[in-house]
Phi, psi and omega in degrees: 000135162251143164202185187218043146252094194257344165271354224204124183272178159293321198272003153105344150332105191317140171236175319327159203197105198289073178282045163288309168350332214232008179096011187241065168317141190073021194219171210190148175255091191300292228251148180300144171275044207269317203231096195237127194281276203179192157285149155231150156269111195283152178296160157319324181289344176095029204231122158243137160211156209237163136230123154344015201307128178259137194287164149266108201240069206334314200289001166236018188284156179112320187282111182276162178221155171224165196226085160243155178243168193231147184238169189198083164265121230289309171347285209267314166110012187264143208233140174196168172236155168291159176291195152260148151270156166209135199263199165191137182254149182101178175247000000 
């Protein structure tokens, strides 16, 4: 998920956000959902990554985003989310 939110979901949800409340113990909702990219498959090491093209644009120089992920590991039949990230577009 990307989003350009760290208090607020879209749908308007308080953040940071305890989703045990929703069955996902020990896990937690950093990040806004404005933008959810797709599946990836992680290496063995457990390491995924996407890219991005960002337009060069005046209107998103500036712009923070945060980045979090949800894993689904088919072993265990277990669901868990990554901490966030957060970004800058720009200098």
């Amino acid at each position: 998920m990307l989003g350009v939110s760290d208090t607020r979901t879209s749908g308007g949800l308080a953040l940071p956000f305890d989703l045990g409340a929703i069955g996902f113990t020990g896990c937690t909702l950093y990040a806004s959902d404005d933008f959810i990219i797709g599946a990836f498959v992680t290496s063995s090491a457990g390491v995924a990554s996407i890219t991005i093209p960002v337009p060069n644009t005046g209107p998103l120089n500036g712009l923070n985003f945060y980045a979090q992920s949800f894993v689904v590991d088919i072993k265990t039949n277990g669901v868990s989310f990554t901490k966030a990230g957060k970004g800058l577009i720009g200098n």
